[in-house]
N, C-alpha and C positions, 0 to 999 in steps of 0.2 A: 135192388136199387143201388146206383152204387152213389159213392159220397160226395158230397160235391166239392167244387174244386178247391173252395175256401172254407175254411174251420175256426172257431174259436172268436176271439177276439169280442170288441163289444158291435152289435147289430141294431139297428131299428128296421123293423119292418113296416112297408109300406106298403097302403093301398092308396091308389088314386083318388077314386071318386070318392066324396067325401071327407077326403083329405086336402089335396092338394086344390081344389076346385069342388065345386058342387055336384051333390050324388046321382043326379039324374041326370046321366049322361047316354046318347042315343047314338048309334052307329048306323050310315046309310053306306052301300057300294057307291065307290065312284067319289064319295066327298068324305066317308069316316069321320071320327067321333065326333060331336057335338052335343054343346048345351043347349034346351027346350025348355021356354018358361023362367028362366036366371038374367031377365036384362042388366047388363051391369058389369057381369062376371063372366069371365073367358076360364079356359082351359086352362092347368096349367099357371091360375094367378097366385097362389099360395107358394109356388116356389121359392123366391124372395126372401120369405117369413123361415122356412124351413133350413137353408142357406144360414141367413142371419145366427138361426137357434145354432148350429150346429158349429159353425167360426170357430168356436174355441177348443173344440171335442173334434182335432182334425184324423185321433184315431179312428171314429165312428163310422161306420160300413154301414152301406142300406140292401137289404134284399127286398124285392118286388113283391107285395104279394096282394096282389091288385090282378081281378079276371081280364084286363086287358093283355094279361102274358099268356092266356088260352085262348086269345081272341087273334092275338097277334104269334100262335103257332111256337111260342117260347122263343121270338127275337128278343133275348135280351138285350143286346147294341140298341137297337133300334129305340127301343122303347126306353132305356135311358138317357137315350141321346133329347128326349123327348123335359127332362128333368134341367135342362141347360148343361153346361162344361163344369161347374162346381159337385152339383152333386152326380154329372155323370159318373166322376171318377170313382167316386166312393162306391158307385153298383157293385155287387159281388158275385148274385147268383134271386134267384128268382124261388119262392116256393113250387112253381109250376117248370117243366120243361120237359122237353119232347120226347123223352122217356117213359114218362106217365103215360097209364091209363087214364087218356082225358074224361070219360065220364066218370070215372070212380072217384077223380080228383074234383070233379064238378056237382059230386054228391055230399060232399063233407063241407063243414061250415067253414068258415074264413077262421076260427079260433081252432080249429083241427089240422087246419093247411097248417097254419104256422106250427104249430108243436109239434108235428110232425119234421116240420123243415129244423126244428129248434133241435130234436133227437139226433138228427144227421148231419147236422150242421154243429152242433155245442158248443156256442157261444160262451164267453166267460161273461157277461151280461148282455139283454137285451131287453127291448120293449118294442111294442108294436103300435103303429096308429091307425085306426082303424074307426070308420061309422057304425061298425056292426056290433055289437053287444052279442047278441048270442050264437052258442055252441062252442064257449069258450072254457074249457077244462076250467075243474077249479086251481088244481097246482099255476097254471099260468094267467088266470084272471087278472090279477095285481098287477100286470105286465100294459095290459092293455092300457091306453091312452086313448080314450073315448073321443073322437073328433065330432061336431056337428054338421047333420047332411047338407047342409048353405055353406056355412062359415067355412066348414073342414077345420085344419087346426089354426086357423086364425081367432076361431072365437075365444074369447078370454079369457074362459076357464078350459076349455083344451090346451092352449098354450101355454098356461100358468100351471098345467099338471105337467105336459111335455118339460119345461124348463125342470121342474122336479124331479123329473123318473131320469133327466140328463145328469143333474150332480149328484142325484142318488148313485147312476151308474159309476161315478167319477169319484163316490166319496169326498165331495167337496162342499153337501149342503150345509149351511151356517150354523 
């Protein structure tokens, strides 16, 4: 496999659903992704929130690690263009891309994708946000920022860890 194009630095890793927007998100040909049963909330509403947290931390790079980058055949452009012009910039590279063995990458938990991408990538810190809890190494569990499947990390205690695991990364907590 070879390394990806960006190394080091501090990273958050990102999943969509769950995060950014709510977890139950369905995909049809012809109209693509949508939310089912979330009147209220669009795709894409937690952007904002995410934005805002990250203002001050404008070293912080986001890698993708959301199944929508095996859905979408590892278009990274695409799919961060999908994040607005703020945190487009900051994309750097995806745990998934077109290199992989798509099923062997689609057999391993979301807390395996990323420490994997964390080995080849060695970040000087990171954390990840994520709905999913399990299959998360124990070395990297502490990493994780637990979102809620509705809220993502709007909810109050997701964001109030998020804000923590930010100046943790930054050496700035009070």
């Amino acid at each position: 496999m070879p390394p990806p194009r960006s190394r080091g630095g501090k990273v958050v890793f990102l999943d969509f659903d769950g995060c950014t927007h709510p977890s139950e998100v369905y995909w049809r040909p012809g109209i693509g992704p949508f939310l089912f049963n979330y009147p209220g909330h669009t795709l894409f509403e937690n952007v904002p929130v995410i934005e805002h947290e990250l203002a001050p931390y404008p070293e912080v790079r986001i890698v993708l690690s959301t199944s929508w980058v095996v859905r979408y055949h590892g278009s990274l452009r695409r799919l961060a263009a999908k994040l607005g012009p703020l945190l487009c910039k900051r994309v750097v590279g995806a745990t998934y891309h077109s290199r992989m063995r798509e099923l062997e990458f689609r057999q391993m938990s979301r807390g395996q994708q990323v420490c994997a991408d964390v080995a080849r990538r060695r970040p000087e810190n990171w954390m990840a946000l994520d709905d999913d809890e399990l299959g998360w190494p124990l070395w990297c569990e502490r990493r994780l920022v637990l979102t809620d499947p509705v809220f993502g990390i709007a909810a109050p205690a997701a964001l109030a860890k998020f804000r923590i695991r930010l100046q943790e990364m930054h050496g700035t907590l009070p």
